[in-house]
PDB file as gemmi writes it, atoms N, CA and C in Angstrom:
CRYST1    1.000    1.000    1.000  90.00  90.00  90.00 P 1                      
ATOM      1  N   UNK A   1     -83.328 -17.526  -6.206  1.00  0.00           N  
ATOM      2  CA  UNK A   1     -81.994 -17.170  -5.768  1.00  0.00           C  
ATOM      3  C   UNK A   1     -80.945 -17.949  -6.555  1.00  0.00           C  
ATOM      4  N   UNK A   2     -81.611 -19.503  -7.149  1.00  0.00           N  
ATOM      5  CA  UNK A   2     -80.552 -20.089  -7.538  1.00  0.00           C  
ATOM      6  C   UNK A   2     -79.958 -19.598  -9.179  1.00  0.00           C  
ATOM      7  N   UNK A   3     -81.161 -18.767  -9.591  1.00  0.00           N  
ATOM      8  CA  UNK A   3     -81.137 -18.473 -10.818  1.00  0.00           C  
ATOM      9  C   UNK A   3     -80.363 -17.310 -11.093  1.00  0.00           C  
ATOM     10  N   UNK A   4     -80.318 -16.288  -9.915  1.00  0.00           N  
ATOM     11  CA  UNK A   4     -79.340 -15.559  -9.660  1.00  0.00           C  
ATOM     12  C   UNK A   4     -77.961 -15.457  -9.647  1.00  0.00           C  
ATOM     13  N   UNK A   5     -77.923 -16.688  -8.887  1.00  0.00           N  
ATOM     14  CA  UNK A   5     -76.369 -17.148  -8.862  1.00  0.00           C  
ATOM     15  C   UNK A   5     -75.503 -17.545  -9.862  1.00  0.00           C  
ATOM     16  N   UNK A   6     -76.334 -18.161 -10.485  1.00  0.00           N  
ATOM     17  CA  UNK A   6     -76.474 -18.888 -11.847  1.00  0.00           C  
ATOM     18  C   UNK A   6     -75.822 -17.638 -12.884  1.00  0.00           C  
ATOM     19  N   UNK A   7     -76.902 -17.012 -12.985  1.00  0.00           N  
ATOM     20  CA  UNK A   7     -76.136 -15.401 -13.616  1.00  0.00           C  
ATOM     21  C   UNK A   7     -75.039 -14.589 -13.629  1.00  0.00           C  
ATOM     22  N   UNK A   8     -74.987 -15.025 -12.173  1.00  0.00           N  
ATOM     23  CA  UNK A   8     -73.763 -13.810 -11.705  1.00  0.00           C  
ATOM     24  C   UNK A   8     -72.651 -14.638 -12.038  1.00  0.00           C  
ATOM     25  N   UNK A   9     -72.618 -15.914 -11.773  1.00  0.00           N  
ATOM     26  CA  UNK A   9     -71.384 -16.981 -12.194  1.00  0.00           C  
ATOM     27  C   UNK A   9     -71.199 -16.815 -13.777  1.00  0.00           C  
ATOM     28  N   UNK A  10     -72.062 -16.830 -14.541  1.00  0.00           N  
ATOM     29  CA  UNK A  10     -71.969 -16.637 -15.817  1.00  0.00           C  
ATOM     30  C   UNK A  10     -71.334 -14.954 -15.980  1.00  0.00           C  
ATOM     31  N   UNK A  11     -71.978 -14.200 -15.565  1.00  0.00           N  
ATOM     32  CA  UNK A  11     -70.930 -12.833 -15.512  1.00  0.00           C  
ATOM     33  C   UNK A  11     -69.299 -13.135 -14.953  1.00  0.00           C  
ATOM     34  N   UNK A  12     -68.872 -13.760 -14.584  1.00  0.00           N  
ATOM     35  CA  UNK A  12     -67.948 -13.927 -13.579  1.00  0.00           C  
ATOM     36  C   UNK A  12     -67.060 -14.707 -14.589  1.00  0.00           C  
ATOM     37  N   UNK A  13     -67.785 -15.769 -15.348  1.00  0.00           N  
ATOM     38  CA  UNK A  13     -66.892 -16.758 -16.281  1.00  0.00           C  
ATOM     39  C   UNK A  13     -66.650 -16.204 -17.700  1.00  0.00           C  
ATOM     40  N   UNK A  14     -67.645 -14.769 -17.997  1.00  0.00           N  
ATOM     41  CA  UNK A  14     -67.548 -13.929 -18.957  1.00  0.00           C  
ATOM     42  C   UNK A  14     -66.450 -13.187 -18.725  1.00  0.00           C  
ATOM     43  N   UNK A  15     -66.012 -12.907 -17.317  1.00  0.00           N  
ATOM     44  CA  UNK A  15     -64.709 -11.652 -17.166  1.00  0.00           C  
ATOM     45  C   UNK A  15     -64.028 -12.684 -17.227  1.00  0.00           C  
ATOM     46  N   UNK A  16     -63.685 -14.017 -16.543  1.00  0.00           N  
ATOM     47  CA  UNK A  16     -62.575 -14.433 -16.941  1.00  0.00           C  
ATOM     48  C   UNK A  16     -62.272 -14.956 -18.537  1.00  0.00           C  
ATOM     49  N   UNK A  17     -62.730 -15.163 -19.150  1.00  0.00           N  
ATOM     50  CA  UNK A  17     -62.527 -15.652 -20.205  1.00  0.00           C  
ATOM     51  C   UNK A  17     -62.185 -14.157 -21.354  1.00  0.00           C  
ATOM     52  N   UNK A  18     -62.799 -13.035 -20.649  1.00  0.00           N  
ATOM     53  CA  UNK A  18     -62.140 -11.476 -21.383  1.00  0.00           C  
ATOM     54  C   UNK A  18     -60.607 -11.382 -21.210  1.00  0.00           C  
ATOM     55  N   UNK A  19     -60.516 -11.682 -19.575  1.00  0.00           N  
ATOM     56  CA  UNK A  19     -59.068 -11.930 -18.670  1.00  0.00           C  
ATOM     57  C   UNK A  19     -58.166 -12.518 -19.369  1.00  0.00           C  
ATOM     58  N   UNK A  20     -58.622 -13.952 -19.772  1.00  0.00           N  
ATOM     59  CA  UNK A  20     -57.603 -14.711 -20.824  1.00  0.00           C  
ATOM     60  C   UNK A  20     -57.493 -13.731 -22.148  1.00  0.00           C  
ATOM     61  N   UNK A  21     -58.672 -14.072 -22.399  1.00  0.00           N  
ATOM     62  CA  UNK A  21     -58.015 -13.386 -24.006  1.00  0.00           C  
ATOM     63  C   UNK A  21     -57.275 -11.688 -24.334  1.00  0.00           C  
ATOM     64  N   UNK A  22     -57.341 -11.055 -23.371  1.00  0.00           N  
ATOM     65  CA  UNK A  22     -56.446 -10.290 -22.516  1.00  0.00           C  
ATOM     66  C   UNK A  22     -54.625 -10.428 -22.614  1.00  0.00           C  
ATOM     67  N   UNK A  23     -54.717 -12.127 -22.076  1.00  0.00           N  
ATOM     68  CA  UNK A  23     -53.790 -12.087 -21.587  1.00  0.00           C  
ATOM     69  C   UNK A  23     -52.822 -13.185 -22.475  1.00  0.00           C  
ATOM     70  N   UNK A  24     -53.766 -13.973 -23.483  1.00  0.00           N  
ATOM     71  CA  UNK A  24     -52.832 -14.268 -24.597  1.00  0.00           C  
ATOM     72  C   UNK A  24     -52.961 -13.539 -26.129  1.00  0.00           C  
ATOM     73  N   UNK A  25     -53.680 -12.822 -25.757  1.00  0.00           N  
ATOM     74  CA  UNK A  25     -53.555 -11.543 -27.218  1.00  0.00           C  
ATOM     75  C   UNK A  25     -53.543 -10.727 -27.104  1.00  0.00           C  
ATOM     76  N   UNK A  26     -53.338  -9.763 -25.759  1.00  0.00           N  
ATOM     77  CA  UNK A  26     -52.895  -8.749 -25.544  1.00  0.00           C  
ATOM     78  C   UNK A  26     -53.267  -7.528 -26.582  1.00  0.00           C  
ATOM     79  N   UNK A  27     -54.449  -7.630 -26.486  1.00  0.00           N  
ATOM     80  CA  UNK A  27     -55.265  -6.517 -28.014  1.00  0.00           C  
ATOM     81  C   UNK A  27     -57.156  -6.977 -27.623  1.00  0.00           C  
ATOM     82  N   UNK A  28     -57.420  -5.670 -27.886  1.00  0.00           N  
ATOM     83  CA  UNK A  28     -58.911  -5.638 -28.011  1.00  0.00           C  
ATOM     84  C   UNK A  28     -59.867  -7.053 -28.589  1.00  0.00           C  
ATOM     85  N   UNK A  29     -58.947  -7.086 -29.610  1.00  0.00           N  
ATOM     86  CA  UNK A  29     -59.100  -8.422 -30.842  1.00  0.00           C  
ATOM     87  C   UNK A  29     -59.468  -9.502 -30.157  1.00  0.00           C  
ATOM     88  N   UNK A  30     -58.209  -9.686 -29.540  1.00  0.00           N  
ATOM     89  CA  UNK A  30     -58.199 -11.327 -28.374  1.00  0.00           C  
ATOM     90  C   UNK A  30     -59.011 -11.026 -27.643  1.00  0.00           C  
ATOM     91  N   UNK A  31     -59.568  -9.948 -27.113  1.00  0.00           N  
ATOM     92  CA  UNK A  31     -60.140 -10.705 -25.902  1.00  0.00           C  
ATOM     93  C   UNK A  31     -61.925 -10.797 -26.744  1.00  0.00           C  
ATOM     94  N   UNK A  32     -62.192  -9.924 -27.639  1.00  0.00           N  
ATOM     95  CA  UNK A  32     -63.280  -9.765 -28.120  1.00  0.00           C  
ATOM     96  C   UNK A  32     -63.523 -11.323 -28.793  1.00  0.00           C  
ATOM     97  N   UNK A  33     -62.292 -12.081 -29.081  1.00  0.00           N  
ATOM     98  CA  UNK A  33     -62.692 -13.193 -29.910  1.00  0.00           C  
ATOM     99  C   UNK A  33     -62.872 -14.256 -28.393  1.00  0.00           C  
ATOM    100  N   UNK A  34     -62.320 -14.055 -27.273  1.00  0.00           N  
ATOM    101  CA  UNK A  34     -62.562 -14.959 -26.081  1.00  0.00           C  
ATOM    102  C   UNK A  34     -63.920 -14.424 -26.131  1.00  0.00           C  
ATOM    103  N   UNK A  35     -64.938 -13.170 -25.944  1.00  0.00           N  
ATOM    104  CA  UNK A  35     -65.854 -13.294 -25.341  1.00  0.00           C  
ATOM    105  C   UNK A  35     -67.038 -13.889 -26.648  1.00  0.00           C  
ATOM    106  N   UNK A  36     -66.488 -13.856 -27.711  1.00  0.00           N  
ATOM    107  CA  UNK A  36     -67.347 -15.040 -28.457  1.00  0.00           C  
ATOM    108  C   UNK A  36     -67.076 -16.407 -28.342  1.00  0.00           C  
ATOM    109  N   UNK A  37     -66.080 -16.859 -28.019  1.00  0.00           N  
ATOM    110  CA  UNK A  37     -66.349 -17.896 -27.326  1.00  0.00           C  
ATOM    111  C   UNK A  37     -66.753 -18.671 -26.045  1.00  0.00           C  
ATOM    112  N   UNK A  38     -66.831 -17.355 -25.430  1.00  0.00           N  
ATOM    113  CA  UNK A  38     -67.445 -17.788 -24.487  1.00  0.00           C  
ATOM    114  C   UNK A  38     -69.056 -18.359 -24.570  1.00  0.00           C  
ATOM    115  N   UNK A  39     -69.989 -17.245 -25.608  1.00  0.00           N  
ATOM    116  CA  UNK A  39     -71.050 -17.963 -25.872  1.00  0.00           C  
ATOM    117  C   UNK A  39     -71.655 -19.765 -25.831  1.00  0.00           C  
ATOM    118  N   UNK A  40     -71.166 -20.059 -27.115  1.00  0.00           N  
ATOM    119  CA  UNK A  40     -71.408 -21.366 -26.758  1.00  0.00           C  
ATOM    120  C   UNK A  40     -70.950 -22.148 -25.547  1.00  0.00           C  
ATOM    121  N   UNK A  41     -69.867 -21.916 -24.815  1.00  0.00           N  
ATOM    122  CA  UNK A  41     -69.289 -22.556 -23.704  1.00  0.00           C  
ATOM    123  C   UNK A  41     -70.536 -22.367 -22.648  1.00  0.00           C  
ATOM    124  N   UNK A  42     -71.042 -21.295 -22.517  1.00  0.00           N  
ATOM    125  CA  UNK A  42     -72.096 -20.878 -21.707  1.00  0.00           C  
ATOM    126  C   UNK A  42     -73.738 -21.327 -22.035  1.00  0.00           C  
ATOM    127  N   UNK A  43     -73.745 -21.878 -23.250  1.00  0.00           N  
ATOM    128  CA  UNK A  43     -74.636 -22.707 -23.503  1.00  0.00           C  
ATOM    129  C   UNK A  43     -74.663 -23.889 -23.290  1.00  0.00           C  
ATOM    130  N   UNK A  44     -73.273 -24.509 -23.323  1.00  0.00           N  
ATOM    131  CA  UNK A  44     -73.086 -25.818 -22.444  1.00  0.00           C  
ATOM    132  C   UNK A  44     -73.616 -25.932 -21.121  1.00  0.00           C  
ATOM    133  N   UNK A  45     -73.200 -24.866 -20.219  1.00  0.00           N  
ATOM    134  CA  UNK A  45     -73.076 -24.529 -18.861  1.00  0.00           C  
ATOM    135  C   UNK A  45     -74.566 -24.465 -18.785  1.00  0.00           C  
ATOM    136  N   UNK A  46     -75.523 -23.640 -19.202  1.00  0.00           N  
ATOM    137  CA  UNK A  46     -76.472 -23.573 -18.871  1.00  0.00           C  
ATOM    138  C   UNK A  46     -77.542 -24.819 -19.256  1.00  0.00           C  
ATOM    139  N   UNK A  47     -77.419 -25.248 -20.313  1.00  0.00           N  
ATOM    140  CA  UNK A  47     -78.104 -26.852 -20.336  1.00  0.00           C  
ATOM    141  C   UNK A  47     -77.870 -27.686 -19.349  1.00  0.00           C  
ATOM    142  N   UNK A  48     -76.320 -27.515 -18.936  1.00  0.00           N  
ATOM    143  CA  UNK A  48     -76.092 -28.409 -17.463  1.00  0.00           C  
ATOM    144  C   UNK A  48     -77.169 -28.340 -16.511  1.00  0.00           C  
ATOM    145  N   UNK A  49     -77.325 -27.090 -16.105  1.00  0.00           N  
ATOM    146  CA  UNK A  49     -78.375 -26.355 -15.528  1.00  0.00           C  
ATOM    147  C   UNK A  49     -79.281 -27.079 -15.634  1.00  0.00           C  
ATOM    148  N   UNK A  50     -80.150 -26.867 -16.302  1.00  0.00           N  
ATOM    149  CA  UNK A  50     -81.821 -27.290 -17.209  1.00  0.00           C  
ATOM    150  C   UNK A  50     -81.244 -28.941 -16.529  1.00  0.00           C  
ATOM    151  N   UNK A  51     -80.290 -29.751 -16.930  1.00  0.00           N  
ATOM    152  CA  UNK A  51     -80.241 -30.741 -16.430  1.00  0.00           C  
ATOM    153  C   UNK A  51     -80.567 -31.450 -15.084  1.00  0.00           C  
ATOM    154  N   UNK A  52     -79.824 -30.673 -14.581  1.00  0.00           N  
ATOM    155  CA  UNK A  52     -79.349 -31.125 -13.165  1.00  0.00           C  
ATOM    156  C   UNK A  52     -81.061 -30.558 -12.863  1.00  0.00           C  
ATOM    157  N   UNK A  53     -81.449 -29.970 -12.947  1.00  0.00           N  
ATOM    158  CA  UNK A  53     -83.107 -29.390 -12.500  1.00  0.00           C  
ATOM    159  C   UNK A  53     -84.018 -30.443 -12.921  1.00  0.00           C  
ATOM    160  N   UNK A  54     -83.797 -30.954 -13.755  1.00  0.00           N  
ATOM    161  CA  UNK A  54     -84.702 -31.814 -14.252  1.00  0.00           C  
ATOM    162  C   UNK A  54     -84.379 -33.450 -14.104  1.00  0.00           C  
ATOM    163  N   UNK A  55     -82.958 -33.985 -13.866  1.00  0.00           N  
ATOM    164  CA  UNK A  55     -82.858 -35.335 -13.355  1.00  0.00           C  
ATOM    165  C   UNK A  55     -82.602 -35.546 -11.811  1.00  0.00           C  
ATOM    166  N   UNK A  56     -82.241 -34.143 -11.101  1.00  0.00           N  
ATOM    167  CA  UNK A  56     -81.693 -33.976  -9.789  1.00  0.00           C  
ATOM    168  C   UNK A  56     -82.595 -33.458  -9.166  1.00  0.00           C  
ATOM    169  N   UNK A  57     -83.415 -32.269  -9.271  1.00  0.00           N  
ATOM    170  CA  UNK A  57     -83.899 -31.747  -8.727  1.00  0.00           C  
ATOM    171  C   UNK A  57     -85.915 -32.233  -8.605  1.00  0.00           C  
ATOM    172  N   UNK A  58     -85.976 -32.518  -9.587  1.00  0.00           N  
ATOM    173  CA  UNK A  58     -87.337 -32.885 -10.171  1.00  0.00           C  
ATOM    174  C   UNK A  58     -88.464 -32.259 -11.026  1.00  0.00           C  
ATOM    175  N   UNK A  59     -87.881 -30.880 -11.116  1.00  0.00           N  
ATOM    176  CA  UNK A  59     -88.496 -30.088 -12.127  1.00  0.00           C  
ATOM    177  C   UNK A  59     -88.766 -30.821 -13.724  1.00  0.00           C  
ATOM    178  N   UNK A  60     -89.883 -30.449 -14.294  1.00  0.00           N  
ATOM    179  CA  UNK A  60     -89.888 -31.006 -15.403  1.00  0.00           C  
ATOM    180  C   UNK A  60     -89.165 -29.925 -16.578  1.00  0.00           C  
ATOM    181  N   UNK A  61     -88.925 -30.562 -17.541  1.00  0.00           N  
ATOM    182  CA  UNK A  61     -88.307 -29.470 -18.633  1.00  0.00           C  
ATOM    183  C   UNK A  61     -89.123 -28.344 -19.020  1.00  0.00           C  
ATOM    184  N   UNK A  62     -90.293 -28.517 -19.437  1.00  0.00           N  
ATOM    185  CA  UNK A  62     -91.276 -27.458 -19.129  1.00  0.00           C  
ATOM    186  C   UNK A  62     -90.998 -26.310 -18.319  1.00  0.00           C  
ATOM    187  N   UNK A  63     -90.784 -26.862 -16.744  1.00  0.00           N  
ATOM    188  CA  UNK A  63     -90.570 -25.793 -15.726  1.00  0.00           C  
ATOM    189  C   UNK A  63     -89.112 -25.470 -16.457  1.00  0.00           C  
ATOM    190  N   UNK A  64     -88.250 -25.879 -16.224  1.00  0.00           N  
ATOM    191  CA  UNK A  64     -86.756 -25.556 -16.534  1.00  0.00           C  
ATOM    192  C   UNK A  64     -86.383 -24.608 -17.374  1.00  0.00           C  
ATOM    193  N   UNK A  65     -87.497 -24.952 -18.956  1.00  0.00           N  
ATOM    194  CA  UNK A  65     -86.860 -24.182 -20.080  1.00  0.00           C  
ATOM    195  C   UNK A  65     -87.067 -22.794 -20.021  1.00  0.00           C  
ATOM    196  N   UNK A  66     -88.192 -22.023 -19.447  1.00  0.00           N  
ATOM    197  CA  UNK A  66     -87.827 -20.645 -19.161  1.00  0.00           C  
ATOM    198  C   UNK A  66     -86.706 -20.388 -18.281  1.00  0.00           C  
ATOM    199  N   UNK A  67     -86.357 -20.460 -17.587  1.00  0.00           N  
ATOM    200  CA  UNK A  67     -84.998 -20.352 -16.659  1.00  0.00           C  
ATOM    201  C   UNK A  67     -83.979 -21.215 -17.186  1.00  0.00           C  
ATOM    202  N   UNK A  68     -83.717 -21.560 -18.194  1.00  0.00           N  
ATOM    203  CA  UNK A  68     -82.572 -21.839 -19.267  1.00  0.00           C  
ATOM    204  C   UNK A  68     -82.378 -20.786 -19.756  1.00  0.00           C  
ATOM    205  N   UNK A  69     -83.827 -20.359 -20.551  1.00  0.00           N  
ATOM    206  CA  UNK A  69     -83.400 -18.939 -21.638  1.00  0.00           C  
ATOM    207  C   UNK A  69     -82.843 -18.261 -20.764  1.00  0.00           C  
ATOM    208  N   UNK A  70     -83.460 -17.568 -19.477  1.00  0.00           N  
ATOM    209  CA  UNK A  70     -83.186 -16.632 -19.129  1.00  0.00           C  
ATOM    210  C   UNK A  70     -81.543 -16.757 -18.666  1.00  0.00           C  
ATOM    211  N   UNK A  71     -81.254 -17.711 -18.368  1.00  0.00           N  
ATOM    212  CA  UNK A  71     -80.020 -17.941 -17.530  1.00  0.00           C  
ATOM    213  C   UNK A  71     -78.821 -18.095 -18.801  1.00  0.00           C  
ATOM    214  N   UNK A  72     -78.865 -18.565 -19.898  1.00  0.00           N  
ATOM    215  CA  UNK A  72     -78.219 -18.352 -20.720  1.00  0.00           C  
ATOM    216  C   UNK A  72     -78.245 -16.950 -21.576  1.00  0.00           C  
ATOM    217  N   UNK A  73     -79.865 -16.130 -21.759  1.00  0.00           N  
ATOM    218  CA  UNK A  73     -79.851 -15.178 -22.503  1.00  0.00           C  
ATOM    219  C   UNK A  73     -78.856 -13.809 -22.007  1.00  0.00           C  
ATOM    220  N   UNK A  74     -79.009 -13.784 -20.396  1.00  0.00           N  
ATOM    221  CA  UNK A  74     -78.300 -12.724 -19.653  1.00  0.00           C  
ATOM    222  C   UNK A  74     -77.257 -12.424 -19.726  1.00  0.00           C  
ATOM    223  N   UNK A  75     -76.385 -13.752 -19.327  1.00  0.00           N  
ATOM    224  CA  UNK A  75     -74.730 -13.262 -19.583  1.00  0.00           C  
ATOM    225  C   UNK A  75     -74.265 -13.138 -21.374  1.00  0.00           C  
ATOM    226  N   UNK A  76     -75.291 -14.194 -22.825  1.00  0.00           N  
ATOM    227  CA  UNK A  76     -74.768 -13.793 -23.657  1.00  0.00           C  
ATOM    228  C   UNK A  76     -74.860 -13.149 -24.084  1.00  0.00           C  
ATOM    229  N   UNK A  77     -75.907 -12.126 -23.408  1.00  0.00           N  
ATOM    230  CA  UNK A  77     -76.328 -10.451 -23.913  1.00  0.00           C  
ATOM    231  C   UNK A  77     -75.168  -9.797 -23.800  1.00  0.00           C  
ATOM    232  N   UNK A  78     -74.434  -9.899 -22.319  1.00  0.00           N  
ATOM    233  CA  UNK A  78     -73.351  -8.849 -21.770  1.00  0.00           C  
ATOM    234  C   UNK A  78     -72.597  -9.224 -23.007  1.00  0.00           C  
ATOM    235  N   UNK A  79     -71.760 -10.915 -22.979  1.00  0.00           N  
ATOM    236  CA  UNK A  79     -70.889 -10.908 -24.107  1.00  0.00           C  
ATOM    237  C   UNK A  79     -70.826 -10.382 -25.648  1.00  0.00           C  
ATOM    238  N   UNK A  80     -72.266 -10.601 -26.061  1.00  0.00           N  
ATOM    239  CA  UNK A  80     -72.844  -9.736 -27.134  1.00  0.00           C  
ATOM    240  C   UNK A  80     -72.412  -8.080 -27.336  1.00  0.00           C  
ATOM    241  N   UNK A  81     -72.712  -7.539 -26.045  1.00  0.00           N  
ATOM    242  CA  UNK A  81     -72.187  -6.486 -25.989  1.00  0.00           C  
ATOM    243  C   UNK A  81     -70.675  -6.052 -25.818  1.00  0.00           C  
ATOM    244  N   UNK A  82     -69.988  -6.564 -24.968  1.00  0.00           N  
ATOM    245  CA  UNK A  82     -68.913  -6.809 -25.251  1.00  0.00           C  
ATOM    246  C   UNK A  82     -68.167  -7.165 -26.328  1.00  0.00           C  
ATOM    247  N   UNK A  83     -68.429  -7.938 -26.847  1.00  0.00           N  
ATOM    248  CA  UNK A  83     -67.701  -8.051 -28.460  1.00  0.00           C  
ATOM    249  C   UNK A  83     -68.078  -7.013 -29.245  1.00  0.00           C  
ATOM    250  N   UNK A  84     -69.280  -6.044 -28.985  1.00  0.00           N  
ATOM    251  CA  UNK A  84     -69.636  -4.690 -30.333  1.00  0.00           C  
ATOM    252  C   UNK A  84     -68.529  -3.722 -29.436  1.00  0.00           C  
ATOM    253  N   UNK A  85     -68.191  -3.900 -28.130  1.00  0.00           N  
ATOM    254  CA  UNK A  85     -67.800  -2.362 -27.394  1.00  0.00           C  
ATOM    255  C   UNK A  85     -66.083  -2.793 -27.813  1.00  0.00           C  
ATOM    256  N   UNK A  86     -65.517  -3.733 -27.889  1.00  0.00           N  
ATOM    257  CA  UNK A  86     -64.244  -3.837 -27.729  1.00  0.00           C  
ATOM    258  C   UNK A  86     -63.730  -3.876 -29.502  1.00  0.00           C  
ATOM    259  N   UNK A  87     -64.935  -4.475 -30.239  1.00  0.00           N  
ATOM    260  CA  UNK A  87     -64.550  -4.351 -31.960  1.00  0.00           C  
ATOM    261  C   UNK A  87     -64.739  -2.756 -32.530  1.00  0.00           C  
ATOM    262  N   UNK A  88     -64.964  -2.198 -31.377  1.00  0.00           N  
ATOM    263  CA  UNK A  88     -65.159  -0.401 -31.455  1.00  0.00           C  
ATOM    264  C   UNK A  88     -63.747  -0.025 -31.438  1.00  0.00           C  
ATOM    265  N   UNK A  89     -62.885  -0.572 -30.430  1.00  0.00           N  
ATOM    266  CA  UNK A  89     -61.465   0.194 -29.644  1.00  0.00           C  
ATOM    267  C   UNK A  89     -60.446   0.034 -31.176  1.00  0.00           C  
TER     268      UNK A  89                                                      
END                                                                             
């Protein structure tokens, strides 16, 4: 469930960060260049993750690192896609 959440927050920090770039470039452009940056930001976020699981929780990294990929691969798929659908407009 937590890995879920995890996801959906990452979807959630993907629209806002479309939202901004939206809303200071006012063009397809801006926001397509926010949702590449969102990538790495979301690789931050999700190592946090892997962290907190592994000094907080007690999981070893082992356990963690599949549910890193996955938790980082998901939302930078959407953004992935997002930057081909909006460098279309």
């Amino acid at each position: 469930m937590h890995m879920l959440l995890v996801i959906v927050g990452g979807a959630g920090l993907l629209a806002l960060f479309v939202l901004f770039g939206w809303l200071w470039g006012a063009s397809t452009a801006g926001m397509a260049l926010a949702a590449k940056a969102f990538i790495p930001v979301w690789l931050l976020v999700a190592t946090a993750n892997l962290w907190v699981g592994v000094a907080h929780a007690g999981y070893s990294v082992r356990e963690e690192l599949p549910i890193l990929i996955v938790v980082f691969a998901v939302p930078a798929a959407v953004a992935a896609v997002t930057v081909w659908w909006l460098s279309r407009a």
